[in-house]
C-alpha positions as CSV (number, residue, x, y, z in Angstrom):
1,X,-13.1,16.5,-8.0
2,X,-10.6,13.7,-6.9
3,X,-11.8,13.3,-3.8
4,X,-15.6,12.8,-5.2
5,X,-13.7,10.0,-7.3
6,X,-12.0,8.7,-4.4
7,X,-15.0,8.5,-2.1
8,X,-17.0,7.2,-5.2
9,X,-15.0,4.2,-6.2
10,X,-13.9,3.5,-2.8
11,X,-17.6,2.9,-1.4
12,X,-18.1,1.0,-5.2
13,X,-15.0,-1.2,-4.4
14,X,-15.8,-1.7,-0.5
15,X,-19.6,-2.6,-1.9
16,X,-18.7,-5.0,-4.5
17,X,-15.8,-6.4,-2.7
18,X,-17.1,-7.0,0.6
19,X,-18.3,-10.5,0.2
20,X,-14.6,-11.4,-0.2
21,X,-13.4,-9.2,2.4
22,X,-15.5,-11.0,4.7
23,X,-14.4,-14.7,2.9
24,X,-10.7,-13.6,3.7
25,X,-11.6,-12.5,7.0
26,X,-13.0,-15.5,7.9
27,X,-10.3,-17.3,6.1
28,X,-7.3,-15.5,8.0
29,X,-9.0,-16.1,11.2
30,X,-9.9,-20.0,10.8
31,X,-5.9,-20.9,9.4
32,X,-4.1,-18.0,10.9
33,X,-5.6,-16.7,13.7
34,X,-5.7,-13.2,14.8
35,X,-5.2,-10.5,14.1
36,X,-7.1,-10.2,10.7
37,X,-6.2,-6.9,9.6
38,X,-2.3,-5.7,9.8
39,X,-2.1,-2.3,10.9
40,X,1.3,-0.5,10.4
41,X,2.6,3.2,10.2
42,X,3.3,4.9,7.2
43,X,4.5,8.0,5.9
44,X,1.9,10.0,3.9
45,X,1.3,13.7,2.7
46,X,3.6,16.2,3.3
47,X,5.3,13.9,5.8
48,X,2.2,13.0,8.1
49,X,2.2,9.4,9.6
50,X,-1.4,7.5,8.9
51,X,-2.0,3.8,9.8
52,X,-2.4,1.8,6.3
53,X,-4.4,-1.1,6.9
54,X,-3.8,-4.3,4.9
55,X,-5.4,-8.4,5.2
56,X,-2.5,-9.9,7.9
57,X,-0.4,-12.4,5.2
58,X,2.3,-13.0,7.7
59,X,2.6,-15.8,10.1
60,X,2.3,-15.2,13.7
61,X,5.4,-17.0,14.5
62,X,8.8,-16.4,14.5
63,X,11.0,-19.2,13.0
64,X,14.1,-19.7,14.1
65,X,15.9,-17.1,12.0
66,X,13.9,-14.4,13.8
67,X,11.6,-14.6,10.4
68,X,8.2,-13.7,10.0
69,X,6.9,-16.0,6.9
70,X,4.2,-15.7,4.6
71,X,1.7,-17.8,4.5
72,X,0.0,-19.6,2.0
73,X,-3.3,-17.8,1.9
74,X,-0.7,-14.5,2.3
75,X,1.0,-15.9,-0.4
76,X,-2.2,-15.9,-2.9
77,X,-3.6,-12.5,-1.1
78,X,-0.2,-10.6,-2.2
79,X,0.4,-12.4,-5.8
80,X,-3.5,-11.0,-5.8
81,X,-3.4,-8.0,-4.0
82,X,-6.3,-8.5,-1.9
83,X,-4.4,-7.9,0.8
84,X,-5.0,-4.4,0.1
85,X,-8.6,-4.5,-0.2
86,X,-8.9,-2.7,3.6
87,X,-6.9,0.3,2.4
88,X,-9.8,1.8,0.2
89,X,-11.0,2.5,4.4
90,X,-7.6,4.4,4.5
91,X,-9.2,6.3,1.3
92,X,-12.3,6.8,2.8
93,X,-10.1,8.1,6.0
94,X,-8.9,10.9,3.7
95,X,-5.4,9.4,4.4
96,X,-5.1,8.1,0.8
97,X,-5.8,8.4,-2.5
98,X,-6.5,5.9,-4.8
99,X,-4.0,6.6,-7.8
100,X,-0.5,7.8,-6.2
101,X,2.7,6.9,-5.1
102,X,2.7,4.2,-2.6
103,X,3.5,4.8,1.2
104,X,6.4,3.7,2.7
105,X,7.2,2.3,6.1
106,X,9.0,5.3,8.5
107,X,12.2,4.0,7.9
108,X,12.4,3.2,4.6
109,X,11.6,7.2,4.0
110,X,14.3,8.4,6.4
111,X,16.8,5.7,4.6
112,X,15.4,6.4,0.9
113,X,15.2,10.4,1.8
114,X,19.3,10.4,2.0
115,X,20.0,8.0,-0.6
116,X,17.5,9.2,-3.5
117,X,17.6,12.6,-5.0
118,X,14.2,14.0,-5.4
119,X,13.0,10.8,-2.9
120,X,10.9,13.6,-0.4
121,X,9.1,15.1,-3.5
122,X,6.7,11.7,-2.9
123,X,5.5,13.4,0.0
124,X,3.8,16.6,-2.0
125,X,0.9,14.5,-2.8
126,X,-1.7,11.9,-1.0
127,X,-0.3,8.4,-1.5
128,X,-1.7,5.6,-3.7
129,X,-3.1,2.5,-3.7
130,X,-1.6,2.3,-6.7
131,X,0.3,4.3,-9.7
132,X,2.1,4.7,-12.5
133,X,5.6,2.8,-11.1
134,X,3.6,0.0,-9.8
135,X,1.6,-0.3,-13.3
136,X,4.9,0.0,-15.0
137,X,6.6,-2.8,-13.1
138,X,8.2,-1.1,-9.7
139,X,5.5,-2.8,-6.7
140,X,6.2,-5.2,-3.9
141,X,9.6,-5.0,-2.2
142,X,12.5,-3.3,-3.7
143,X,15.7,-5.1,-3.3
144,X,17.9,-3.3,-5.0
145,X,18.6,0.9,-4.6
146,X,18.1,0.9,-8.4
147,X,14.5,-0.3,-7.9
148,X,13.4,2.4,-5.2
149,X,15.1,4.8,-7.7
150,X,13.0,3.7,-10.7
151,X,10.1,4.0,-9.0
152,X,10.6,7.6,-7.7
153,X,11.7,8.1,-10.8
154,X,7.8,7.3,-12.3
155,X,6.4,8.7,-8.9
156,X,8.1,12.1,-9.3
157,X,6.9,11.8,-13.5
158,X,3.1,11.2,-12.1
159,X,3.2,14.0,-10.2
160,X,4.9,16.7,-12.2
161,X,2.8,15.2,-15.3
162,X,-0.8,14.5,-12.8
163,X,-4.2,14.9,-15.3
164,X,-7.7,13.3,-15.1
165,X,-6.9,11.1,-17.3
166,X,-3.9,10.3,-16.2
């Protein structure tokens, strides 16, 4: 049943949306340059690594400070979050799911794992484009330890508490 509802609204969302994805596309490679698409490893279910896939919002250069910096088109695609248009593919790759907790890079989950009781328990279920901590508040980067901690604290809730209609 969920994945019918994944592959359903994923195709709907890659249908409807790919007039944009194509705009950005073109976009990122006219001002930016190559590549279009960021690929990077992340840490999915029960442990397994997957390649997310997001619209490249990062410069290509290093500055000075050893910096990447986001660009202004990266700057709108994030505030937006078309830059994570590409990972209803990652859906359709049976890597994700579309409501769950989000993936985290490799070493944020070793780091997090040690620091965050209850932290691994992310890793019983397919990750999320999006859920319940980022709805409630807890998306983008986490600065602070009490930031990753609320939102395993809504990621563990979502899963012990998971419905339909949820």
């Amino acid at each position: 049943m969920i994945r019918v509802f994944d592959v359903s609204i994923s195709i709907l969302i890659l249908v409807i949306f790919s007039p944009i994805m194509v705009l950005i596309s073109l976009l990122i490679l006219v001002i930016d340059g190559r590549p279009v698409v960021y690929k990077q490893f992340r840490v999915g279910y029960m442990g397994r690594q997957f390649i997310i896939f997001k619209f490249r919002t990062m410069s290509n250069v290093i500055f000075k400070d050893g910096n990447l910096r986001l660009t202004p088109l990266g700057k709108i695609l994030r505030k937006t979050s078309l830059d994570e248009l590409p990972q209803f593919i990652n859906v359709l790759n049976k890597d994700m799911s579309i409501v769950g907790p989000r993936p985290h890079m490799l070493l944020h989950t070793v780091e997090y794992s040690e620091l965050i009781n209850k932290y691994m328990v992310r890793q019983l279920v397919k990750p999320g484009i999006t859920g319940v901590a980022q709805v409630r508040g807890y998306r983008g980067e986490t600065k602070e330890l009490e930031d990753m901690e609320g939102r395993v604290r809504l990621d563990v809730w979502y899963i012990e508490n998971w419905s339909l209609s949820l």
